[in-house]
N, C-alpha and C positions, 0 to 999 in steps of 0.2 A: 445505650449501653456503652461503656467503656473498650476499650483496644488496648491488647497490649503487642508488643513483637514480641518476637521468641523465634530464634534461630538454635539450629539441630547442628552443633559443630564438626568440623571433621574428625573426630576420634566417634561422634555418632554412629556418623556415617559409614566410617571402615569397621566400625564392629555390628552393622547392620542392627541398628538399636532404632532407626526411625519412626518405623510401624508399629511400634510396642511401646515407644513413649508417646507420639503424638495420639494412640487411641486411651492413651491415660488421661490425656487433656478431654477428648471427646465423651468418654463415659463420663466425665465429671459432669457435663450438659456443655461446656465452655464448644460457641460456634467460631469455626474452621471459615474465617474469611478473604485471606489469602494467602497464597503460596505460592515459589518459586527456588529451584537450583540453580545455585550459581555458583562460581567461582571469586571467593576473595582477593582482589588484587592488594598490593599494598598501598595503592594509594586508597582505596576502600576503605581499609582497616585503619588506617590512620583516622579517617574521618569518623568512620564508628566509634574509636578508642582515640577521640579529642583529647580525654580529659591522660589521658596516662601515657601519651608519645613522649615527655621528657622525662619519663620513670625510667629507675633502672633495667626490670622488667618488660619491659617495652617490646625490646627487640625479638627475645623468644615470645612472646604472646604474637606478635607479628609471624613471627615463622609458621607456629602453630597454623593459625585462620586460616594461612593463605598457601597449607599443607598439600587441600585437598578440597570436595565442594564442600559446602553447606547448602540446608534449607530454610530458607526464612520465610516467614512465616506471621499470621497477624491472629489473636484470636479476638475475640468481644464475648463477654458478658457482665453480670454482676461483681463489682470490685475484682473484677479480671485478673489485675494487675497484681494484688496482695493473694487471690489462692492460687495463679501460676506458679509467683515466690515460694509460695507453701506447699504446693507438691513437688517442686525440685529442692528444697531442704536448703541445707549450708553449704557454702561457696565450695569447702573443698567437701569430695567425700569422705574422707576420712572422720570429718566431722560430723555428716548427715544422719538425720535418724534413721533408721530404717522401716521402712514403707516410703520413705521419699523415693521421689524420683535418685536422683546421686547419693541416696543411702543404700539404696539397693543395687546400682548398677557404676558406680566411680570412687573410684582409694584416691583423686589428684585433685588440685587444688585449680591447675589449668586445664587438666585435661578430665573437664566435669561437665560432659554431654553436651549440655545447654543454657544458651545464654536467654536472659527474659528480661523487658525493661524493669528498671525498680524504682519509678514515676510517673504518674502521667506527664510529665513533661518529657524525659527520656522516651516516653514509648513515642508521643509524639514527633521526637524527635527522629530516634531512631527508624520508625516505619516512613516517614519523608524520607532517610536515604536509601529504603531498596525498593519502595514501591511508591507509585501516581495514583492520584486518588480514583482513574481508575481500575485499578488491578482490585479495589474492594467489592467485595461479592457481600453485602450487608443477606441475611434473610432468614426466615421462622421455619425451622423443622416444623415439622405436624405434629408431633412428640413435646412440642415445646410446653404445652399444659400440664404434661406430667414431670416437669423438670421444677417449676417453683409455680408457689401458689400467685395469682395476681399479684395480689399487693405486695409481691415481693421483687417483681419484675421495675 
């Protein structure tokens, strides 16, 4: 099965949003295989946010990460990486539909809960910087039969 990351930002976190979006991923079937709080430092964030340090934007997206903690976080299943995208909606909320994740709970374009890779290469990427392979906890609910048929697995 696929990985994706997905980190819980700090405007999550200060609005106690984490327990109510991450059992969003979990009723979906999506398994919960690893986690950790940490503190963003800036030299962190720079390395997560390669591609955007000489954007103008930069600087406050840096402020933000590295505000308060976050939770990151790895999930795996089927095309992981495309229904995490899809239950957190459009970048900003203002945009989102509603039942997404940031349609229902973000009006900001930075300050929109949660970050999720948007490649497998990204994911892979990005889960090499918060977590060693072994912080992954792979493994089968007992529930997993009624989550998708065989062949779909």
């Amino acid at each position: 099965m696929d990985r994706t990351f997905v980190m819980f930002k700090p405007d999550c976190l200060e609005r106690g949003l984490v327990g109510r979006i991450l059992s969003r991923f979990e009723e979906k079937g999506l398994r919960l295989v690893a986690m950790k709080m940490l503190r963003v430092t800036p030299a962190l964030a720079r390395q997560h946010y390669a591609e955007h340090v000489e954007k103008p934007f930069y600087h406050s997206l840096e402020e933000f990460i590295t505000a308060a903690p976050v939770v990151a976080t790895v999930f795996s299943g089927p095309e992981v990486i495309r229904v995490v995208r899809d239950m957190l909606g459009a970048t900003s909320g203002l945009n989102a539909l509603p039942g997404t994740i940031r349609g229902d709970h973000s009006s900001s374009r930075q300050m929109n809960l949660v970050h999720a890779s948007d490649s497998l290469e990204s994911a892979k990427r990005e889960i090499g910087i918060y977590f060693t392979p072994s912080d992954m906890h792979d493994w089968d609910p007992a529930l997993a039969c009624w989550l998708q048929a065989p062949s779909e697995a």
